[in-house]
N, C-alpha and C positions, 0 to 999 in steps of 0.2 A: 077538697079538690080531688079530681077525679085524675091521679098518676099514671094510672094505666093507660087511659086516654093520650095523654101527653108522652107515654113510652112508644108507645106503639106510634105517634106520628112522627118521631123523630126515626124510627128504624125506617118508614117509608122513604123520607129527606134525606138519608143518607143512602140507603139503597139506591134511591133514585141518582143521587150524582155519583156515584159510584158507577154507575152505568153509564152515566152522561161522557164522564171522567176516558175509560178504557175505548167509547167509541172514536171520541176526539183523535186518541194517542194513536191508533189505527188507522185514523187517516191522515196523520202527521208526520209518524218515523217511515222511512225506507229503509231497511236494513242491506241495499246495495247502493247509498249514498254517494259511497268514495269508488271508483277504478283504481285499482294499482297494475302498474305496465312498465316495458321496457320499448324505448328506442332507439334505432341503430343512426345515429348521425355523422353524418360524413366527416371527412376532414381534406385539408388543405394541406400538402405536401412540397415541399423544396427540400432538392439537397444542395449540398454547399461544402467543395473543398477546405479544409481548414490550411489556412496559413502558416507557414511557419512562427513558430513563437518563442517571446521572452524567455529562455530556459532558468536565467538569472533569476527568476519570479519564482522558483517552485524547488521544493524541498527535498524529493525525492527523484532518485538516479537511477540511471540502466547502464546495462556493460550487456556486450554479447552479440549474437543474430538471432534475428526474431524471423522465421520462414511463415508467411501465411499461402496458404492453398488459393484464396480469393485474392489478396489485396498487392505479395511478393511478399522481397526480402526485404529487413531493415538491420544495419548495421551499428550499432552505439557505440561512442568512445566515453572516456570521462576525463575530464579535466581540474585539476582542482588546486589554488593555492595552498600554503603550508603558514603554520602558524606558529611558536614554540611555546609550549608548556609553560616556561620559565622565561622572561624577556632578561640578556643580560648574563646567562648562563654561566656559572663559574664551575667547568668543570676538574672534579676531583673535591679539595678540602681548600685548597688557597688560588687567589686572583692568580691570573696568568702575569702580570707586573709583579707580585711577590716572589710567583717562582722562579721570572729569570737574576730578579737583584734582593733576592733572601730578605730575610728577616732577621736582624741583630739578635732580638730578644726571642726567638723561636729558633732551635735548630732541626724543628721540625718541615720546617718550611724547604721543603727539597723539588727540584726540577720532577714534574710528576711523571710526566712522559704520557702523556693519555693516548690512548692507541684504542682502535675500534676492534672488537671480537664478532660481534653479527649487528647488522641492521636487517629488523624485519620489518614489511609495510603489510598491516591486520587489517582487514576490511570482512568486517561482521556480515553473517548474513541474518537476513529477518526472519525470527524461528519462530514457533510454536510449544507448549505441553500441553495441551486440551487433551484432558483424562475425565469424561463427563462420567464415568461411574466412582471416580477418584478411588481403583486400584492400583495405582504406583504404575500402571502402564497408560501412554499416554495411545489415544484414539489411534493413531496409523497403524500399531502393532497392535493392539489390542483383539482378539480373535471375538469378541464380544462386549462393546464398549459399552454398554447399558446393564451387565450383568459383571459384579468386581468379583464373583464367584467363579466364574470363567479361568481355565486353565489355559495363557497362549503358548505356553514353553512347553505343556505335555509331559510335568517332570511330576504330576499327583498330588499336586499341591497348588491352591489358588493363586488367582495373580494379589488376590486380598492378604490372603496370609503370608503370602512370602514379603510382602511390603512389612505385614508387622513384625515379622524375625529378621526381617534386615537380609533377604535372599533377593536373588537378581531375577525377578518373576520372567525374563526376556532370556535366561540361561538354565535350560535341565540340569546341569551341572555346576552351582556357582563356585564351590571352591575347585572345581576341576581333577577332582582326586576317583573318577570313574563312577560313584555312585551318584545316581538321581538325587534329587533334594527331596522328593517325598519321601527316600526311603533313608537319606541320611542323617542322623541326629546328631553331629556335630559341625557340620557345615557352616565355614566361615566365608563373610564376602570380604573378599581384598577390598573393594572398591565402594561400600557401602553408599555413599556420596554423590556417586554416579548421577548426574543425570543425563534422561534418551532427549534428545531434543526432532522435530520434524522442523525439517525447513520449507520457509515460505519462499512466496514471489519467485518461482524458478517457471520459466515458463519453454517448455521441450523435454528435452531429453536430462536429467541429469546426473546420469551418469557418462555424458561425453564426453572425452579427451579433448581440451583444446590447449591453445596459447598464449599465454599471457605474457604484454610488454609491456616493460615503465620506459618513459622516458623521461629527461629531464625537459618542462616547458621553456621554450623560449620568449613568449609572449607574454607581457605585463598585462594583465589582466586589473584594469583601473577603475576605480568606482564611479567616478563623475565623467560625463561625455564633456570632450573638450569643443564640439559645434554648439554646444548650451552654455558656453564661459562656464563650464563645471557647477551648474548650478542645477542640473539633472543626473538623476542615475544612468550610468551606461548601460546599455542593452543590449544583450545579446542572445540571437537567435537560434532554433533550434538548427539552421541549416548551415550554420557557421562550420567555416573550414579552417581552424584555429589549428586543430592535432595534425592536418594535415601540412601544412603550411609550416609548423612551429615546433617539431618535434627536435629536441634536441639529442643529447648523452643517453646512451644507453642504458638504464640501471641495471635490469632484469629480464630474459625474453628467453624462455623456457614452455614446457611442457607442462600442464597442471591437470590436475582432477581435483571433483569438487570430493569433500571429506563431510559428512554430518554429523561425526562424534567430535566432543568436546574437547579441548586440547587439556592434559592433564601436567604438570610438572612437577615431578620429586625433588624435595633437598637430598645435598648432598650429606653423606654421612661423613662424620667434623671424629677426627681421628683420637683425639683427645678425650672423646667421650665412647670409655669403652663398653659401657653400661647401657646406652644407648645408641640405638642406629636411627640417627636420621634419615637415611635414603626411605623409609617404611612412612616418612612421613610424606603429606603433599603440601609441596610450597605456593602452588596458583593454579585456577582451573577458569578459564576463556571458554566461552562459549563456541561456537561452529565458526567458522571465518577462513576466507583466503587468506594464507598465509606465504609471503615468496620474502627470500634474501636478496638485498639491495645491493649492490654496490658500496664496497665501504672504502676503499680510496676515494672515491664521490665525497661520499660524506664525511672522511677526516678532514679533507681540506676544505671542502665546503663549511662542516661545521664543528670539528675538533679543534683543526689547528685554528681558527678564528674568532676562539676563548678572546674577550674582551672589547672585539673590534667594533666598528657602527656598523657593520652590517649587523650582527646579533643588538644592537640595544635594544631594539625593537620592534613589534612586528610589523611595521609599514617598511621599515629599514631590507628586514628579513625576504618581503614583497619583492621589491627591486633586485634584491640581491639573488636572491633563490626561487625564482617565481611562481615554483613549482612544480607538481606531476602530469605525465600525460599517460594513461591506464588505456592500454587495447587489450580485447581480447579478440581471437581470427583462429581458424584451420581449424573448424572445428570438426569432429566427427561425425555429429548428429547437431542440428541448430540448436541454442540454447541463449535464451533472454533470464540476464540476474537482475533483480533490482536490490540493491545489497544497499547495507545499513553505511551508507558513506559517510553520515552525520558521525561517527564511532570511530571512525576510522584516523590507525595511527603510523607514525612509522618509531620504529624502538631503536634506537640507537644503544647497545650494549658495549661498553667502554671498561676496561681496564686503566689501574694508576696506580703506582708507586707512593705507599704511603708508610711515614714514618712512625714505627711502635717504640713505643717508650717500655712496654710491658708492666706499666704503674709504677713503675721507679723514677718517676723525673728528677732523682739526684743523683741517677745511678745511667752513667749511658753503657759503662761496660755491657748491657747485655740488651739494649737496642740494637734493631733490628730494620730492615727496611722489607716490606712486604707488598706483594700485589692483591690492591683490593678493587670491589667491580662494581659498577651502578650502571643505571639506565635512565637515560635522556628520553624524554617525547615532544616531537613534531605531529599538531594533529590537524587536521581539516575544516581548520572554522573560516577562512576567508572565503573568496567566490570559487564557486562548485557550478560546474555546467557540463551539457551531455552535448554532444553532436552529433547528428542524425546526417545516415547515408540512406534513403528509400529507392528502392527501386521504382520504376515508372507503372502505372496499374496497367489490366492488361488494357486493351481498345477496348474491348465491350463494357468494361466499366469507367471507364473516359468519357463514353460515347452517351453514360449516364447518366453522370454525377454531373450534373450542367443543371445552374439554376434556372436554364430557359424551361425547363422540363418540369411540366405539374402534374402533380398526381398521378408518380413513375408505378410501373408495377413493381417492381422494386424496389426497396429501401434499402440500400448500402450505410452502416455505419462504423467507423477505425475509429479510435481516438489516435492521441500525437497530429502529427499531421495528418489526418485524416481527412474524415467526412462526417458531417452532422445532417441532423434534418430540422427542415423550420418547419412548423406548423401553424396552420391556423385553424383554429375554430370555426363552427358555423357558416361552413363553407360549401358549396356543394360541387361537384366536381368539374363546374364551369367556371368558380371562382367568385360568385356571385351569395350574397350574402346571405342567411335563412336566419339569423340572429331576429328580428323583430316576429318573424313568423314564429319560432317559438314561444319566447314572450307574450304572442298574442291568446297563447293554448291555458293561461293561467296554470303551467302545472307544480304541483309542488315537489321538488326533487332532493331525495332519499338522498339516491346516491348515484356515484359520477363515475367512472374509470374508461381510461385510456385501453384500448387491448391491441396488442400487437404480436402475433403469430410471427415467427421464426421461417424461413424458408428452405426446410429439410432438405428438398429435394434438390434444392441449387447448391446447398452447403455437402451433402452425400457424394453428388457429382463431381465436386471438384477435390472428393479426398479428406473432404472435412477442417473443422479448424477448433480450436480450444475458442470456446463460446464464454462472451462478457458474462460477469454475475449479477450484472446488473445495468439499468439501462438509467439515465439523470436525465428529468425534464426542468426547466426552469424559464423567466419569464426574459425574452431578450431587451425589450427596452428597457428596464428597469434592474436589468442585472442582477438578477435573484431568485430564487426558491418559489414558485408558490407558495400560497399560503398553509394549506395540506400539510408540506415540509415543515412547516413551526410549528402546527399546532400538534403533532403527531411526536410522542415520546416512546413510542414502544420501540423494545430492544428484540432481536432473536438472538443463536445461541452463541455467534461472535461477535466480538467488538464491533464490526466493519457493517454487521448485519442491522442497523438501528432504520426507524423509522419503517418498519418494515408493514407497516396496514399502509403508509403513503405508499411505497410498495416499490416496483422497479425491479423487483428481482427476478430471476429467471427462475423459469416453472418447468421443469422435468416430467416428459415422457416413463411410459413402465421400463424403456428401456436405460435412461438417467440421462436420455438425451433432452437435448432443452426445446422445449415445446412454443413457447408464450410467456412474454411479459406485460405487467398489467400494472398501470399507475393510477390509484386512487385519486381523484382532483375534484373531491366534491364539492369540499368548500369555496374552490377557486369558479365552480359554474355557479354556484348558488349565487356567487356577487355579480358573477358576469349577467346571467340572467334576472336579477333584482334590477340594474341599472348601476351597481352598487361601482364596480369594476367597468374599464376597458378593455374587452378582447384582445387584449395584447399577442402577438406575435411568440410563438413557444420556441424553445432551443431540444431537439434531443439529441443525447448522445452517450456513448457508452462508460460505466463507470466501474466503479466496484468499491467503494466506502465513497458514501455522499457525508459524512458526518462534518465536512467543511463547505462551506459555500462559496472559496478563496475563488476570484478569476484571474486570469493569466489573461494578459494582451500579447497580441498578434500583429503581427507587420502590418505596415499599412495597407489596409485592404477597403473597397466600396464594399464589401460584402459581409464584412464582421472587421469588429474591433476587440474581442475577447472572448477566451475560451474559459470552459471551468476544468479549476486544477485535476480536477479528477479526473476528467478525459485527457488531459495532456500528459498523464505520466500512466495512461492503458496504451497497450500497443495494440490488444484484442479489435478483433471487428467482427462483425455478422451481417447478413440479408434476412430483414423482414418483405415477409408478405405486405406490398404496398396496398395505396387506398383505392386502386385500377387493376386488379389482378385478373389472370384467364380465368374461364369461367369454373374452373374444379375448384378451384381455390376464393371463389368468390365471400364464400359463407367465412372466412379467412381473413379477409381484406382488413388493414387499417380501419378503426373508426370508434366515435365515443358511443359509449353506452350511458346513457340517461336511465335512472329508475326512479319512475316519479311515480305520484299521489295524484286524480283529479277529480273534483265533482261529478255526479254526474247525474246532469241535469235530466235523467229523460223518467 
């Protein structure tokens, strides 16, 4: 058999489709198969005053004035039941029934005499220590928060290393005795323990001088509405005029400023111990808080001398009987909005009492003794908590606005509280008229989705400016809830409050750290809209700053909304976006989605 014959015909058969093979593929692939692009699609705009709302519904509280340049002034009060520590209180060592008719077998058992020394009402404020180089100094004082090498005190020594010898990186001097810490080598800190805290949710000035007044509430503040045979929660709104109407006894009504360091308290040095000086020691250390003295004839008789009664058995009793405080603060020197840790919030009853010492001898009373000894009662805030709002009326030009006759404004006005929100719709073109099936019909396959919304500089400059939301909340109004974006989206940034941050919302900062644009990722929410998958529903925005709850809050009865999300009911912040109909410089600016899609392409 002749092989080489048969090699050589086989090298042609495969040369030959080899060639066959490459010319085929040549006129089959297009290597510009796919278009990728972007389009600008309009949107559909309403604003919509927000109503007054359920304050009973939401967890967190204001005190203070809040001065906005755009929107005015807003004034909060707080209100809040009182609850006792202990239902039933037996103050001192024995029932109030023992000590006025003794005890046979106890001659311990003596009239106590309890008498009040201070009553303080603690109301926490919401703080911080984000120390992202974790040098013992926390980020506001930190001259260089990304470097724990950094020296902020300028005393030659790190803010690292002073942490590790136990020196006050925040003090050139910690033990005080003239020399530097870089150059002293026995420097001791009194205060090792110390912590700097930065306080949150202060919205103005604060270092202002203002006023703070307690009063006693007169108003029963009751769980069930009696028009529902009590078989609904009562509701009360943010416009209620409760403090005003119901303000009773005077507790407190002084001068304050606000304090950021820590409250420290020494024992006392116990005389007995000569080897030892307590006073060097620390008995309790509280964190930053408004701290004011109460009224203590108020509270002997209110709650000293009424050891045993039905007012104290209980705290529904306690309700009816003591209903309460009413918290103003006014006269301020500069506006300033708290939103302060009410949930923490106590009042300290400090009581002195006559108690009988045996001195360990109980068969010996020759050298018994009756002595004054001292504890502390608490009253804290766990019943109903509610804020009530004073607003000023907006000026006319934004009256003249905020009207949902009005589409597709050039401006976007949004407040939270009672505010203003925006509806949105989709797929809408600026007649109102629907372009949803016209996309659809383009088959495109879409990437990615975001919302953009530019800031209105020039309206916010003009009027003086305002402290700009950190962030803006969209969600779906008929179905009271999140996009889907919002759930599937776990990324966190560098604080708590900052989550979900690629669904986005946050505000985007200029070179100057001014806020430029915000931009809400919703891709997954057009992919279904445009699949079929989803109904175009009706969008809510409105301004937030931690979305990590989806909780909504209802609103008075209104045609126009029936609930807000909690997040905007406790921002007082507002801003003007460039709407989806702006002048023409601004046009490139305007409201509007952005589609990035995929498409064949057939040509």
């Amino acid at each position: 058999m002749n092989y080489t014959k048969y090699f050589f015909l086989i090298i042609i058969v495969v040369t030959a489709c080899n060639k066959d093979y490459n010319t085929i593929g040549i006129n089959l692939i297009n290597n510009k198969a796919f278009n990728t692009s972007v389009e600008e699609v309009p949107v559909f705009v309403k604003m919509k005053k927000i109503p007054p709302y359920v304050v009973n519904q939401i967890q967190t509280f204001q005190l203070g004035t809040y001065n906005d340049n755009i929107f005015g002034k807003s004034e909060v009060t707080f209100m809040s039941q009182l609850t006792m520590e202990t239902v039933s209180p037996v103050f001192g060592i024995f029932k109030q029934d023992d000590e006025v008719n003794g005890m046979e077998d106890n001659v311990a058992c003596i009239p106590e005499k309890e008498t009040l020394k201070d009553v303080f009402l603690d109301i926490p404020f919401f703080t911080n220590v984000d120390d992202d180089d974790n040098d013992g100094v926390i980020n506001l004082y930190d001259v260089d928060s990304t470097d724990p090498e950094s020296d902020s005190d300028g005393d030659g020594l790190s803010d690292i290393a002073e942490r590790q010898t136990g020196q006050n990186p925040l003090n050139p001097d910690t033990d005080g005795d003239g020399i530097l810490d870089g150059e002293d080598t026995e420097s001791k800190n009194p205060d090792g323990n110390a912590t700097v805290y930065e306080l949150d949710s202060l919205m103005g000035n604060s270092e202002a001088k203002f006023k703070l007044k307690v009063n006693e509430l007169n108003y029963y503040l009751r769980a069930y509405d009696p028009e529902s045979n009590f078989e609904k929660y009562q509701k009360y709104y943010s416009n209620n005029e409760i403090a005003s109407n119901f303000s009773g006894t005077v507790l407190f009504d002084d001068e304050i400023e606000i304090n950021s360091k820590e409250l420290v308290f020494w024992n006392e040095d116990d005389p007995e111990t000569d080897d030892v000086d307590e006073s060097e020691t620390i008995k309790d250390r509280l964190t930053p808080r408004v701290r004011v003295s109460l009224d203590k004839d108020f509270f002997q008789k209110k709650i000293i001398d009424n050891e045993g009664s039905q007012d104290l058995a209980n705290n529904e009793n306690l309700k009816l009987f003591l209903k309460g405080l009413v918290i103003k603060a006014y006269d301020f020197s500069d506006p300033l909005l708290m939103i302060l840790n009410f949930n923490e919030a106590e009042i300290r009853l400090v009581y002195g009492y006559q108690k009988y010492d045996k001195k360990d001898t109980p068969d010996d009373t020759s050298d018994d003794v009756i002595e004054e000894s001292e504890e502390t009662f608490k009253l804290n805030m766990q019943g109903y908590k509610i804020n009530s709002f004073k607003n000023d009326l907006y000026p006319g030009s934004i009256n003249s606005e905020v009207n949902d006759t009005i589409n597709n404004p050039k401006s976007v006005y949004l407040k939270g509280g009672e505010g203003v929100m925006a509806e949105i719709e989709l797929f809408k073109n600026d007649d109102g008229i629907d372009i949803l099936e016209e996309i659809r019909a383009k088959q495109w396959l879409v990437n990615e989705a975001n919302l953009s919304m530019y800031i209105d500089k020039d309206m916010l400059s003009s009027n003086g400016g305002i402290i700009e939301p950190s962030r803006l909340y969209l969600y779906d109004i008929k179905n009271k809830a999140p996009v889907i974006d919002y759930f599937i989206d776990n990324s966190s940034g560098p604080k708590e409050s900052q989550n979900k941050v690629v669904h986005g919302g946050l505000i985007q900062l200029d070179e100057d750290d001014k806020g430029l644009m915000y931009k809400i990722k919703i891709s997954e929410h057009i992919k279904n809209v445009i699949r079929k998958d989803s109904t175009n529903v009706r969008l809510g925005l409105v301004v937030s700053s931690d979305i990590s709850s989806s909780m909504n809050i209802e609103v008075d009865q209104s045609d126009l909304m029936t609930f807000i999300p909690s997040s905007t009911a406790i921002n007082p912040l507002g801003t003007v976006l460039i709407g989806p109909s702006p002048s023409a410089e601004n046009y490139s600016k305007r409201m509007r989605l952005n589609l990035y899609y995929t498409e064949v392409n057939n040509n």
